[in-house]
N, C-alpha and C positions, 0 to 999 in steps of 0.2 A: 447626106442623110444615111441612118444604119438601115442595115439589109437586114428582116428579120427572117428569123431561122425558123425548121422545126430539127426535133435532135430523137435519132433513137437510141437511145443510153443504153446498148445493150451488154450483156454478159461477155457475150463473144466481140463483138463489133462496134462500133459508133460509127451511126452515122448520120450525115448531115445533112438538110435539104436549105437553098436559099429559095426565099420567093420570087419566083418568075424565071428561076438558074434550074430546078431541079437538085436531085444529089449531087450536090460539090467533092463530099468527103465520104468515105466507106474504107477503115482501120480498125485493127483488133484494137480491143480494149487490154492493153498491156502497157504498162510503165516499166522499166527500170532502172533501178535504184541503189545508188553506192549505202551500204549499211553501218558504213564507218563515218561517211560527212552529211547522209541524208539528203545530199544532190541527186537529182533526178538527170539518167543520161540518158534515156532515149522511148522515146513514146510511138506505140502506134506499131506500124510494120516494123522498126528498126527493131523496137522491144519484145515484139513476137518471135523475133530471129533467133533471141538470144534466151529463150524458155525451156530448160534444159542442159543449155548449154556454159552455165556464167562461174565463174569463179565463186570463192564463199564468201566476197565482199560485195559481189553484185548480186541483186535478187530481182527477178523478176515476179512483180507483182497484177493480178488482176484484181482492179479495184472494186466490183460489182462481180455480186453472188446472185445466182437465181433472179436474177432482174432487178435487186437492190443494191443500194450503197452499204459496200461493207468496211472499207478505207477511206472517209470521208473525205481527211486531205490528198491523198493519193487522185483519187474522183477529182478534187478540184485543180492539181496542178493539169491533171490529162486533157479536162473539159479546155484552160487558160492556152495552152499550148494546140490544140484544134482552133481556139478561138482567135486567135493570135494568125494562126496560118491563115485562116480565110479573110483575115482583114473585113469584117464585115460589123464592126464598129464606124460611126458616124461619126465626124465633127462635134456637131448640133444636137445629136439626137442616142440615144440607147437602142437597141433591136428588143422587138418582142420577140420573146423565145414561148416554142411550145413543145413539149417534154413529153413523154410516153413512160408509164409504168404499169405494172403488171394488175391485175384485177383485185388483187384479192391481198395489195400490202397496206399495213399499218399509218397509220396517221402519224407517227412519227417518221415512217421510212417519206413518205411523202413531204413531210418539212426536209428532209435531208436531202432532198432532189432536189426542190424549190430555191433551197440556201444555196447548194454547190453551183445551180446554173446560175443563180443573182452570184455571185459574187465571182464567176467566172466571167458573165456577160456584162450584168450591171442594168439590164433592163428588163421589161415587166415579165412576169413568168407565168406560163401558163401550164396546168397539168393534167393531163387526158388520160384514158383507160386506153391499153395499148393493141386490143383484140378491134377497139372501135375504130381507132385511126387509119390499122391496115385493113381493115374492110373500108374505107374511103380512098386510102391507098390503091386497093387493087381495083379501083373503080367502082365496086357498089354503091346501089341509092341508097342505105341505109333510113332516109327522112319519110318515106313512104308510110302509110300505116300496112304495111306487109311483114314478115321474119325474113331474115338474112340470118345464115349461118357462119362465121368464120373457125377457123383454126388455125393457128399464131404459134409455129414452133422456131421458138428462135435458139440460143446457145444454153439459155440459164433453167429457160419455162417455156411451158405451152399451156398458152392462152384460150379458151376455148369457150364462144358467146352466142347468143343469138340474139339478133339485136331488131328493133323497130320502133320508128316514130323517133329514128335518133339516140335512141339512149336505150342499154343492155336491159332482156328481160330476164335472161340467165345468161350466168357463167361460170364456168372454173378456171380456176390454177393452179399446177401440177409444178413442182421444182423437181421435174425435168423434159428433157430435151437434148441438144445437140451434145453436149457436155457429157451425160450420162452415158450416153450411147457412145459416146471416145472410150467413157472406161469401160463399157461393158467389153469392146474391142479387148482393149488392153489384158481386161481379166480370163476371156475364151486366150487368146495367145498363151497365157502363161501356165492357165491348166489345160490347153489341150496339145500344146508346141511345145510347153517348158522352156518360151524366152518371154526376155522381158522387154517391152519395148516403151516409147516414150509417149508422151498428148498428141504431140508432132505426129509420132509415124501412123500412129490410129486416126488422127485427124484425117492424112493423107488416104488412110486404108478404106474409109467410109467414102471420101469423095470419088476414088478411083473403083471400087469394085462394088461398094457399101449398097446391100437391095433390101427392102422392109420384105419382099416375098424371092425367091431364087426363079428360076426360070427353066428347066432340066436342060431346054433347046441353046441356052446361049450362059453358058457357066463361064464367067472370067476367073483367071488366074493372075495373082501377084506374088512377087516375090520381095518377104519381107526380112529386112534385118534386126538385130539388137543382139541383146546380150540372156547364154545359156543360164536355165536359172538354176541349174546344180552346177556348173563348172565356174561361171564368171565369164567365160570366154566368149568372143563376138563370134553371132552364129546368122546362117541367114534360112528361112523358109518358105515354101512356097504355100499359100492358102488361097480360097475360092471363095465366090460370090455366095455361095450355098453355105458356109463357114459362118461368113457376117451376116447373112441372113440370121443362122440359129443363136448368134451373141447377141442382136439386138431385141429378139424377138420377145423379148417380156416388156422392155419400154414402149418398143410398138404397142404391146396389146393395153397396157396402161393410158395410153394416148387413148387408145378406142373406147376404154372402159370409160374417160372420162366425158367423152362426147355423147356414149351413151346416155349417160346421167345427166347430163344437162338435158338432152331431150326430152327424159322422160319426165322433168318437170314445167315445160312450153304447156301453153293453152294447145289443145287437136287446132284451134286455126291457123299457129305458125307454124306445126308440125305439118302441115296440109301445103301451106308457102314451100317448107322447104322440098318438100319432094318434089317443086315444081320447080325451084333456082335454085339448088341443090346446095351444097357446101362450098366454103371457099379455103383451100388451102395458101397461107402464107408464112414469110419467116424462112431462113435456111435449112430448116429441119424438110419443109414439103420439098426440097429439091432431091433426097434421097429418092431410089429406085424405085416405082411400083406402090411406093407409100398410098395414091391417091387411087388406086387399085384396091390395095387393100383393105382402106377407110371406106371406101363405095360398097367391097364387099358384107361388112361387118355392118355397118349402119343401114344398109339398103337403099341410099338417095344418091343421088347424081355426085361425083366429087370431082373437081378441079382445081387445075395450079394454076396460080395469078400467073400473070405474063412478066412481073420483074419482083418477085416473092421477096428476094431480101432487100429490096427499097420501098417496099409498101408502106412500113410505120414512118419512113422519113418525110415519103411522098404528100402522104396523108395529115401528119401534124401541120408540113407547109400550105398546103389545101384548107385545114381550117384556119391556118391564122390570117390566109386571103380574105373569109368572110369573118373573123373574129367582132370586128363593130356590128356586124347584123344583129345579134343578139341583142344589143340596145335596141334595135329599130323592130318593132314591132311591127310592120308591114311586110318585113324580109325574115326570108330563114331563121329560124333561130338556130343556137347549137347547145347542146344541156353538158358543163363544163364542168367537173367535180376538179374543188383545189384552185383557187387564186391567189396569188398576193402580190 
């Protein structure tokens, strides 16, 4: 019998949850790709190795923007070769897949989700709003008639709902996130260091030192390489925690701005909810420094990080398609599902 999945298609990552397995899989979303035969060499961590680094016949590609399909076929060889690895095809049977997308995309970016996972998987597909899944993920009752609040920053967007009775009563979506914040890295280096550096070394510079607020009492130093951007020549520098604070600090405040706005259109009775279960930070972006500090300060209610933030939407998708048939049975749970086919 097939093992059914749920999948978080993300910009930065995919990943994968089986039912009753947990996360199986968790790989960049990176292919690449000979540009001379159009064969695909290497997917996933191999292809992330070589981002920056490939001759002008190989291209590394990421196939999802902002949380959507922007490479259609590229999306489906990536999805065929994860699906392939996990062997979780049946004899007998097809797996139900269930899929996470961001709030706020298109009726067409949603059939181009829908197609890539059937024709990847070949069985029934299901597609969920992706702030709802990792609020399930990170454990929330979301079915209650109470507000729950999340925040879903993953590589592409952050996500940002409040949800009750199962299904969002506001949300936004913001095209950005982890991604943005690499280049804002990238761009402070170049006008305040005059080097140039790659996604790679910013990506690294954000996990190693990277704080949404600096700390006076504990300022880390790193030392970063690339190339001078008046000479050409390979240069190395050393930068602080207090540095990437001040490079990231407008995407931070855009994140806040937009959680404000979503608040400020809740009925006072979820607003009331949340100051009493406060916020839920999920997605790789809440693993940065002080972030849920800084959201606490700025909004005034309780803020926390889930306990495994970048497996939330996998955890979660696979969580609903455990009770997927309740929704027929009118005696049990329901789940309010936007997107079938």
């Amino acid at each position: 019998m097939a093992e059914d999945i749920g999948i978080d298609l993300g910009t930065a990552n995919v990943l994968v949850s089986v039912t009753g397995k947990g996360v199986v899989l968790n790989e960049p979303s990176v292919v690449a790709i000979d540009t001379k035969t159009n064969k695909v060499l290497a997917v996933g961590k191999e292809a992330y190795e070589m981002v920056g680094r490939t001759p002008g016949n190989i291209k590394a590609i990421r196939p999802l923007k902002d949380g959507v399909i922007s490479d259609f076929d590229v999306t489906e060889a990536m999805l065929n070769y994860f699906i392939k690895k996990l062997s979780v095809k049946g004899m007998v049977s097809k797996p139900k897949v269930m899929i996470c997308a961001p709030t706020n995309i298109t009726n067409i970016e949603r059939k181009a989700i829908i197609e890539a996972a059937q024709k990847s998987v070949g069985g029934e597909v299901f597609l969920e709003e992706e702030p709802k899944v990792a609020a399930i993920g990170a454990g929330m009752d979301i079915f209650q008639p109470t507000g729950s609040m999340v925040i879903d920053i993953g590589g592409g967007t952050s996500d940002i709902a409040v949800v009750s009775l199962g299904d969002i009563v506001a949300s936004k979506s913001l095209k950005l996130a982890g991604d943005v914040m690499n280049q804002d890295i990238v761009d402070y280096m170049k006008r305040t260091h005059n080097i140039i550096i790659g996604e790679h070394t910013a990506e690294k510079i954000k996990k190693a030192i990277g704080t949404a607020q600096a700390d006076p009492n504990d300022i880390q130093e790193m030392e970063v390489r690339g190339r001078d951007a008046v000479s050409g020549m390979p240069i190395s520098v050393t930068i602080n925690s207090a540095e990437i604070a001040d490079a990231i600090h407008m995407s931070v405040q855009m994140i806040i701005n937009a959680a404000k706005s979503v608040l400020e259109t809740i009925p006072p009775e979820l607003a009331a909810d949340i100051i009493d279960r406060g916020v839920m930070l999920t997605g790789g972006g809440s693993m940065l420094k002080n972030i849920d500090f800084v959201i606490a300060n700025a909004l005034t209610v309780p803020v926390m990080v889930s306990e495994d933030p970048l497996e939330n939407v996998a955890k979660g998708a696979s969580a609903l398609l455990e009770h997927i048939d309740t929704k027929k049975q009118p005696n049990k749970q329901k789940f309010s599902l936007f997107g079938r086919n």
